[in-house]
N, C-alpha and C positions, 0 to 999 in steps of 0.2 A: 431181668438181669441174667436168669438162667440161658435166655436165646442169646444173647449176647456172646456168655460164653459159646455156647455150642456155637455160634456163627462162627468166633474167634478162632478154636479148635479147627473148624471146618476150613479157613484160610489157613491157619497154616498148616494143616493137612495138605492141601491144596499145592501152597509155596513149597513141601518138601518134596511133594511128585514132581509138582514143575523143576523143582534143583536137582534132582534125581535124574527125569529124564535129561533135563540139560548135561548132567553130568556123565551120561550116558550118549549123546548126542556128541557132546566131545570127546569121549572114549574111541566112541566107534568112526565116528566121520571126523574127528579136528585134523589130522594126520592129511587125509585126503586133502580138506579142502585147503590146508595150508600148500602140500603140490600143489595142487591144482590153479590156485593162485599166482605162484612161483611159476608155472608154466607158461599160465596169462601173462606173467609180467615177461618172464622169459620170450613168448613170442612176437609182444608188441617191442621188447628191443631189435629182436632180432626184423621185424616188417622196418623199424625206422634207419638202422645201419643198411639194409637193402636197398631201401625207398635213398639214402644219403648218395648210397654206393652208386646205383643206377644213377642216378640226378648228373651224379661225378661224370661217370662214364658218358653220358646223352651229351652235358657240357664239352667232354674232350673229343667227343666226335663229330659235334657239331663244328667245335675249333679248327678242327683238323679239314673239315669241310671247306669252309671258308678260307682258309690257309690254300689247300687245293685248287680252289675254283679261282684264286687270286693268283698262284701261279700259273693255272693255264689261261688266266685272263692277258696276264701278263707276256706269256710266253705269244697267244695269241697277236697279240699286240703288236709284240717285237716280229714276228713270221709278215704282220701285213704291212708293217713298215718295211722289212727287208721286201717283200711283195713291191711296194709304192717306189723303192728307191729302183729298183733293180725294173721296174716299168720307166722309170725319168731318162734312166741310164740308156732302154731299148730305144725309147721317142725320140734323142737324142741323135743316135746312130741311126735311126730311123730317117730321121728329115736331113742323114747325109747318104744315108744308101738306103732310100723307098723302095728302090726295086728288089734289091736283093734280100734287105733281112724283113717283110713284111709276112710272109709266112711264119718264119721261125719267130715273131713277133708273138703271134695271132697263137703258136705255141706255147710259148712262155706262159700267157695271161692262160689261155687254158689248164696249163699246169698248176699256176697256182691257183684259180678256181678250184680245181680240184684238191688240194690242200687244205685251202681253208675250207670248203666243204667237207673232206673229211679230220681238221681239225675241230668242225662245228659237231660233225657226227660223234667225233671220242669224246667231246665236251659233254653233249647231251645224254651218249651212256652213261659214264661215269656219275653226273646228275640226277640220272635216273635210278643207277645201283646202289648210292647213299641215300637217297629217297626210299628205296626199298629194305632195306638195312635198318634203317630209323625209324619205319614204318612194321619193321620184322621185331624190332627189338622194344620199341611202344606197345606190340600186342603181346609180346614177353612177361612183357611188367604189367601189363592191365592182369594177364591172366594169371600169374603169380597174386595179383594183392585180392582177386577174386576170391583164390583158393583160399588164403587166410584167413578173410573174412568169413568164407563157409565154414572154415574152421571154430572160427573165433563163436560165428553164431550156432555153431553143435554142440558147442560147450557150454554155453548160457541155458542152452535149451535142458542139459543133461544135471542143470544146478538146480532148475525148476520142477523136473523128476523127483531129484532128491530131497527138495523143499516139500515135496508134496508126498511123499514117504514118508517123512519126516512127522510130518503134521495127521497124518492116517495112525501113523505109532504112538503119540499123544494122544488123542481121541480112544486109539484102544486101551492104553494104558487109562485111563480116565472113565472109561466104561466099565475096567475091572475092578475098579478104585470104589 
């Protein structure tokens, strides 16, 4: 019955170190790791209003693209219809003066070859330069959510520091005990 008690004594010997250092554990570090928390939450709002914001932004450029590339589809369009009409109109005076307007014929279609070749050309930069844009502002946000994540995992790593301080100051505490 005597071990009993002395066991019993020796627990809660035991549980008042341990409340102790707890109590000490959150003297010194509760403060921190309640920031520290607060920052964590703090930062994954701020990655997901980003992550929304970008989404938003990639959406209304993408719209705006397509918006784009449909009026110069369109513009396109109407240029080689007035091209087709204004060809009907030449073949026409053509097959009443072959000799005279067959150069300036042979002009005309030249010309607009050239048009719609260089309406093909500004189609294709401009396709090109939102392609690169899209493509500038995708490695934007990849490189952004990298960073946070490095962030995010320096911070885990610096909680695992403290855990292990933590648990070395127990063990001493308990060696002097």
């Amino acid at each position: 019955m005597a071990t009993k008690k002395s066991s019993i004594s020796n627990d809660t010997a035991s549980n008042d170190a341990f409340g102790e250092l707890e109590q000490l554990r959150l003297i010194v570090f509760g403060q921190a790791k309640v920031e520290l928390e607060a920052k964590i939450d703090s930062l994954q709002q701020n990655l997901s209003a980003e992550i929304v914001e970008m989404s938003a932004q990639f959406s209304a450029n993408l719209s705006d693209l397509h918006k784009n590339m449909d009026a110069q589809f369109k513009a396109l369009s109407n240029a080689i219809s007035d091209v087709d009409s204004s060809r009907e109109a030449n073949k026409v005076a053509l097959d009443e003066t072959n000799s005279v307007l067959s150069s300036q014929l042979e002009m005309a279609e030249n010309a607009s070859k050239d048009d719609s070749d260089l309406i093909h050309k500004r189609i294709d930069e401009e396709v090109n330069k939102l392609e690169s844009t899209v493509d500038a502002s995708m490695h934007d946000i990849l490189a952004q959510l990298e960073r946070v994540t490095t962030e995010l995992t320096s911070s885990k790593t610096d909680r695992k520091t403290l855990a292990q301080l933590l648990a070395t100051m127990a063990s001493n505490l308990d060696a002097d005990n």
